[in-house]
C-alpha positions in Angstrom: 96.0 96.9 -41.8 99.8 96.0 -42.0 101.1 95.0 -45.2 101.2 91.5 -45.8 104.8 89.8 -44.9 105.5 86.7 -47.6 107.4 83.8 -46.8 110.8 82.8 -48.4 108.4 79.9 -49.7 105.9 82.4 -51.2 108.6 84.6 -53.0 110.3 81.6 -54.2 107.1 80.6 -55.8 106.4 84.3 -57.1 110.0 84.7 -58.5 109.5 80.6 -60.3 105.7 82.0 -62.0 107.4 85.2 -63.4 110.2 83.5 -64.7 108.1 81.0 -66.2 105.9 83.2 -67.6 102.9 82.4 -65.8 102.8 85.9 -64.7 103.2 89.1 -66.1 105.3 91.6 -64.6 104.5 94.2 -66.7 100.4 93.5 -64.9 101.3 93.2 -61.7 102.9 97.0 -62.0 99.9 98.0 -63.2 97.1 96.5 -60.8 99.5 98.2 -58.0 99.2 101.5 -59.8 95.3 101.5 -60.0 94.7 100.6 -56.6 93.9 104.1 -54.2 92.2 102.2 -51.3 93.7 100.8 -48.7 91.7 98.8 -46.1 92.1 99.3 -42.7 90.8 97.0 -40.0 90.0 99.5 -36.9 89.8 95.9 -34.7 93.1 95.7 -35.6 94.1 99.2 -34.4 97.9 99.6 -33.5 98.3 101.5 -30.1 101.7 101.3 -30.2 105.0 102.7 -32.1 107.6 100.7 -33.6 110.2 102.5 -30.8 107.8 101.5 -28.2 107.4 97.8 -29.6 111.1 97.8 -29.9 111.4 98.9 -26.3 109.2 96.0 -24.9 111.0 93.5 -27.2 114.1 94.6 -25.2 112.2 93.8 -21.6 111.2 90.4 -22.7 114.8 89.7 -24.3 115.9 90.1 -20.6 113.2 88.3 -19.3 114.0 85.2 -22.0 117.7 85.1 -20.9 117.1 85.1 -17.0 114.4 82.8 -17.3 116.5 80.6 -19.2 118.9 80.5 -16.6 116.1 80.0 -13.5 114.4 77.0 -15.1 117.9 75.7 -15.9 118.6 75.6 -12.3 114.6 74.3 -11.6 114.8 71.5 -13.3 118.5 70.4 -13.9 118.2 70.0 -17.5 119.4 71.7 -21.1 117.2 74.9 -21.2 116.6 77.8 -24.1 114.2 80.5 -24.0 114.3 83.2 -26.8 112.0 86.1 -28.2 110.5 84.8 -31.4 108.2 88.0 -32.1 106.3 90.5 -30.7 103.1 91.6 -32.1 100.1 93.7 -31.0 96.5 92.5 -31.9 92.8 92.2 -30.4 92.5 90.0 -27.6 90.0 87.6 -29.6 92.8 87.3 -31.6 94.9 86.1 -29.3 92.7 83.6 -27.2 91.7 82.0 -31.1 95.4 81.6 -31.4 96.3 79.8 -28.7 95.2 75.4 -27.9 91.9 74.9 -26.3 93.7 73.5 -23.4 96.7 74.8 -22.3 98.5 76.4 -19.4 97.3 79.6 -18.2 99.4 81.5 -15.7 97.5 84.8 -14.5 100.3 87.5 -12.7 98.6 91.5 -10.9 101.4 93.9 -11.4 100.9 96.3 -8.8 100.8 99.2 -8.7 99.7 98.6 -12.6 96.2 98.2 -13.3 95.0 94.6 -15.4 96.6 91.5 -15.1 99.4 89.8 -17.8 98.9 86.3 -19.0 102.1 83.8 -19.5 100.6 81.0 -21.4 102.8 77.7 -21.7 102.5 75.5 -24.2 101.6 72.1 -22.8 104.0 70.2 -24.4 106.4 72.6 -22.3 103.9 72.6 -19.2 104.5 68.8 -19.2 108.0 68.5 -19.8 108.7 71.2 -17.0 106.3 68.9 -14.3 108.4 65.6 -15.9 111.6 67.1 -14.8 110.2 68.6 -11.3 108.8 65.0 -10.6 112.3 63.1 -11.5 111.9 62.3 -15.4 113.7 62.8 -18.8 111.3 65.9 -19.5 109.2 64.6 -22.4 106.1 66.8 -23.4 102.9 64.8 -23.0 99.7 66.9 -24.2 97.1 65.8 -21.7 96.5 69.3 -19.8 92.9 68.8 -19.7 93.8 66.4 -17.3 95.7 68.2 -14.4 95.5 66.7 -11.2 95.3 69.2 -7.9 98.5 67.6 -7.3 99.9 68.5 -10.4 98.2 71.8 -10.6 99.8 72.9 -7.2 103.2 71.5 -8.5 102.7 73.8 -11.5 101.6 76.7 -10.0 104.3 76.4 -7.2 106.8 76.2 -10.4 105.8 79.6 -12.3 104.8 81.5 -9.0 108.7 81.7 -8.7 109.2 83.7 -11.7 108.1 86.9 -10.8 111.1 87.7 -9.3 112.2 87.8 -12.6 109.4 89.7 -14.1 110.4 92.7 -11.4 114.0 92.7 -12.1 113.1 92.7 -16.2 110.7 95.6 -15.9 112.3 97.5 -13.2 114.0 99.5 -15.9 111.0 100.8 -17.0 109.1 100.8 -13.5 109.4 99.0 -9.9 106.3 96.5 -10.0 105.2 93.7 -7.3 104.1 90.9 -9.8 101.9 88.5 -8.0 100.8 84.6 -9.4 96.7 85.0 -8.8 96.0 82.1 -10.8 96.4 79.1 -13.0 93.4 78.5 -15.7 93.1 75.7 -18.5 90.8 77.1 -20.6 91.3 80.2 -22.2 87.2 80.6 -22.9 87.3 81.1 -19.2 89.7 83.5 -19.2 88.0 87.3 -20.4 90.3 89.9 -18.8 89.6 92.8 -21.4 86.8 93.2 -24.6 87.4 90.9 -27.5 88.3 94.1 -29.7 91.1 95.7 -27.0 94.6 95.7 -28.6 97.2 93.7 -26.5 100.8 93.0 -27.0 101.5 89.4 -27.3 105.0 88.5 -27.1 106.4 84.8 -28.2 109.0 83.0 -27.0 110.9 79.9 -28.9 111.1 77.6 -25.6 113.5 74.3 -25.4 114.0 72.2 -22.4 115.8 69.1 -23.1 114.3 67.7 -26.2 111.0 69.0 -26.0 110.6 72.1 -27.6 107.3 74.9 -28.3 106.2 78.5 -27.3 105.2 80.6 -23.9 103.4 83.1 -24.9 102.9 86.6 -22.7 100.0 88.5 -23.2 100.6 92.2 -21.5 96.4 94.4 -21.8 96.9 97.9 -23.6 95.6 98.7 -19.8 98.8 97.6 -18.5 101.6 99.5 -20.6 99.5 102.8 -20.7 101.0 104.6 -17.8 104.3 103.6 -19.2 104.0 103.8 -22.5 106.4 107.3 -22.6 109.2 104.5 -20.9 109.4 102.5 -23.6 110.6 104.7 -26.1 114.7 104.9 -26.7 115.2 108.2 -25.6 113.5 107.5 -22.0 116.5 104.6 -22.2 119.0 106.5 -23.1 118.3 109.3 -20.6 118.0 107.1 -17.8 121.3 105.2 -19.0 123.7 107.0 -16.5 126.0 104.8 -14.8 126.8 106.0 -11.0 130.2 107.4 -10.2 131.7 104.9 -7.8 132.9 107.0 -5.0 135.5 104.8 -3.9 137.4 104.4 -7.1 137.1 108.2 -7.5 138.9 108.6 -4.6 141.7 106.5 -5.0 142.0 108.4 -8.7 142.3 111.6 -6.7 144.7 110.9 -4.5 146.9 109.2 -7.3 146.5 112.6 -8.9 147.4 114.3 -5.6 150.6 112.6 -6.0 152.0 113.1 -9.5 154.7 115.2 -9.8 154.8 117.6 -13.1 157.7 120.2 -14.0 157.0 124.0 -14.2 159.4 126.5 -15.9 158.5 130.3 -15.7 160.7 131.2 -19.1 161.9 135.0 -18.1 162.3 136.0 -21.4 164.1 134.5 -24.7 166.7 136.5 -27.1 168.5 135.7 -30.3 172.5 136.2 -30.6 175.0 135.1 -33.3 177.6 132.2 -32.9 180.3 135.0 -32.7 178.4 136.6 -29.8 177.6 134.0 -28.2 181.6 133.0 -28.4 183.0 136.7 -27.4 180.8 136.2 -24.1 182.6 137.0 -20.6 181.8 137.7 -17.0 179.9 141.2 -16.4 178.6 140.8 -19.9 174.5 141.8 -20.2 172.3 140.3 -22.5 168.9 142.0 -23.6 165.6 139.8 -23.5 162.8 140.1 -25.4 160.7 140.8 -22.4 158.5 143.6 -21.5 158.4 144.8 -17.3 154.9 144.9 -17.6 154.0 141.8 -19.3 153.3 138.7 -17.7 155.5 135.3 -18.0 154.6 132.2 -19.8 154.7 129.2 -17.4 154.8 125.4 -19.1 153.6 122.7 -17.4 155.7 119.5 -18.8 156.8 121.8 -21.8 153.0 122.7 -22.3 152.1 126.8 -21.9 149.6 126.9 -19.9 149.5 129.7 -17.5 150.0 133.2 -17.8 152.2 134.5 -14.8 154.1 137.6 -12.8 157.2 137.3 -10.6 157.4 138.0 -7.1 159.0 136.9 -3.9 157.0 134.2 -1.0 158.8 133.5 2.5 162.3 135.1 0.3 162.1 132.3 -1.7 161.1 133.6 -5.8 158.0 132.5 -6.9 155.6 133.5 -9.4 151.9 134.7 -9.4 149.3 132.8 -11.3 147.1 135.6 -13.4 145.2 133.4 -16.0 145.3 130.4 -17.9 146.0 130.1 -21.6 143.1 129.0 -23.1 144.3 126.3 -26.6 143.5 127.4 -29.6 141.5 125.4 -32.2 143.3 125.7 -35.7 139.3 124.9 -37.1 137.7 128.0 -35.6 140.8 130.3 -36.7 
């Protein structure tokens, strides 16, 4: 079992007692001491890494923000979707967690086996079919009490979302997600054993003033032939942007077209100021350069190539015999 997560509210109140005496410190150091056991619930079982938890939190962070911008455009009103948590637990757990009556939209993922649950919070549910039929958008909790009018309304509504359930998984895989049906009651709804672990992730949802939750409930059945996907490495190893071949051309042929300087230095000598001044015609000066030792050619006063004179169509030239590799002063 996963330790227990207080509240500001609960360590405020901890802190106030130990201050105040009504606790002791000193015991509370020493209960934690002598306890050896810890319980663990195997109903509560976790199937899933933190880097794979993290990795579906990042799906459904896309999936908030573009369908935040869909139902904006749906229903012509102020709209916020955001991931509130994401948390794996039994699927008993989940159904007790969520109203008696509520809206229940039912997606296949092919080629992925078990179905994914989007459950809507009827205050939401309402608003949404307030807006669709010309209202303000105010939440009115009476879902037990859907028309076939407003059933086909709603179903109509959330069966054009899973275009954007492909595009937010199709980093991890390409998937066909299909709206089967729309349910009420979650008793009804038994898509896995009470005990399976599923990953239920929560969404804070506002659309105009109405505000509550969607909840998406993905079987363990689901992410298991991609649960190696979710980790960070796969996402950093399929992270590799494609060279646009059109830009890289254009770079080329810029390149084509820069002009550098080349000198091929003969050789270099050192003279005195009266040497230098006592010069005349016919005079010879000695270089410091051996016959049978290549040139150093710069490229915009850089050395980079290691050459040997010659002649090409009578015209001097030199021959190209190596490069000159630089030389890293930290590996000297």
């Amino acid at each position: 079992m996963a330790d227990e997560v207080l509240s500001q509210h609960e360590i405020d109140a901890l802190l106030s007692a130990i201050s105040s005496g009504e606790m002791d410190a000193e015991k509370l150091r020493v209960e934690e001491k002598e306890k050896k056991v810890r319980v663990y619930d195997f109903k509560r079982a976790l199937r899933f890494s933190k880097d794979q938890i993290r990795g579906i939190t990042r799906i459904h962070e896309n999936l908030a923000r573009m369908l935040t911008t869909f139902f904006s455009a749906q229903l012509r009103t102020y709209v916020d979707i955001s991931v509130s948590s994401v948390d794996q637990v039994p699927y008993e757990e989940f159904i007790r967690s969520i109203p008696n009556m509520t809206v229940l939209n039912i997606y296949s993922l092919t080629p992925l086996d078990g179905r994914l649950v989007m459950e809507v919070n009827p205050n939401i549910a309402y608003a949404m079919m307030d807006r669709v039929l010309g209202g303000r958008g105010s939440g009115v909790n009476k879902v037990n009490k859907l028309t076939e009018i407003e059933t086909l309304l709603m179903s109509q509504l959330f069966e054009k979302t899973t275009g954007n359930l492909r595009e937010a998984w199709s980093s991890v895989m390409e998937i066909d997600p299909v709206l089967e049906d729309l349910e009420v009651n979650p008793q009804f709804l038994q898509m896995v054993s009470p005990n399976e672990t599923v990953v239920v992730v929560s969404f804070n949802t506002v659309i105009g003033e109405t505000s509550g939750m969607i909840n998406i409930c993905i079987p363990h059945i689901i992410l298991e032939p991609v649960i190696s996907k979710l980790s960070v490495h796969y996402w950093m190893q399929t992270a590799q942007t494609k060279r646009d071949e059109d830009a890289y051309q254009k770079i080329s042929d810029n390149l084509q077209q820069a002009i550098v300087e080349n000198i091929a230095v003969l050789g270099e000598t050192k003279i005195s100021v009266g040497e230098f001044l006592n010069l005349s015609d016919g005079d010879i000066i000695a270089l410091g350069q051996q016959i049978d030792q290549p040139l150093t050619m710069s490229v915009n006063q850089q050395p980079k190539f290691l050459v040997q004179p010659g002649r090409s169509r009578n015209r001097l030239a030199v021959q190209v015999l190596e490069e000159i590799k630089e030389v890293n002063v930290n590996d000297e």
